[in-house]
Each structure stands twice: as structure tokens, then as C-alpha cells.
N, C-alpha and C positions, 0 to 999 in steps of 0.2 A: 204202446211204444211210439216213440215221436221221431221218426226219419225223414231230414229235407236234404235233398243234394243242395241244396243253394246255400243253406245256412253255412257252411264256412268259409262263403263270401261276405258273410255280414258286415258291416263298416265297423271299423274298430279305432276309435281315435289313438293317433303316433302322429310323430314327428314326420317319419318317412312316409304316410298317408300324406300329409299334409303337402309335399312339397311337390314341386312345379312338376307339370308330367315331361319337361323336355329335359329339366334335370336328370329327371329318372331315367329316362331313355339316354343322356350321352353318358350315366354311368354304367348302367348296363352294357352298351358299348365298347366303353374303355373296359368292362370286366371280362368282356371276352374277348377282347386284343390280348388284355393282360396273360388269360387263360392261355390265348393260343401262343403266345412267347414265349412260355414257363420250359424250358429244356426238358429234354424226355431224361426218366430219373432223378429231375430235380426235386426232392421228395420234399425237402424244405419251403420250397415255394411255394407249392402244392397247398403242404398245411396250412402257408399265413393267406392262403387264397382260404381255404376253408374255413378261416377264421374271420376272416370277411365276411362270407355267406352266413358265419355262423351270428355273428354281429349285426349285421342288418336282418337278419330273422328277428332277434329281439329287440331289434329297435324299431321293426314293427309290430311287435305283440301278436307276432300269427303260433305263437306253441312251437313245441318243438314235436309233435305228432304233424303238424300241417307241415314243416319244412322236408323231412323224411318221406 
């Protein structure tokens, strides 16, 4: 049996791989401003935030065992 803690960093070519790391960082950013804006009980919000998260998981090919 073949166990590497590293192997589910392996490079995996995406679009979201590919792009600039300071992109990446001012969305990450604005996604926890967004996060932290969302009204308590706004359950709506909430979901199209997790819809995001769920979207940029597969738009980077990482599964959805690695996102969980």
C-alpha cells in the first residue's frame, strides 16, 4: 500500500493553477470581506458563498474529498 502525505499537493493543471498569485490572493480577500458582510441568518447568502467555494473547487480540479 502506497501512502504520501504530499501526494495531494501534486500539481494539477487549471485555469485557477495557472493564474497570477496576487489575483489569487485579492480574491481570497474580497471572499472573506464578502464572508464577513453576509448578515447573521442570511442563509441565502451563505449558499451563493458556498457556491463559489463550490465552483472554484472545480475549477481547480482538486475533487471534492480534498475540498471537505
Amino acid at each position: 500500500m502506497h501512502f504520501d502525505l504530499t501526494d495531494q499537493y501534486r500539481a494539477r493543471p487549471s485555469a485557477i493553477h495557472r493564474l497570477d498569485p496576487r489575483v489569487k490572493v485579492v480574491v481570497a480577500v474580497l471572499f472573506i470581506l464578502a464572508c464577513s458582510l453576509v448578515p447573521v441568518g442570511a442563509w441565502a447568502g451563505f449558499a451563493g458563498l458556498l457556491v463559489l467555494v463550490v465552483l472554484a473547487s472545480a475549477g481547480s480540479r482538486l475533487g471534492p474529498a480534498f475540498a471537505l
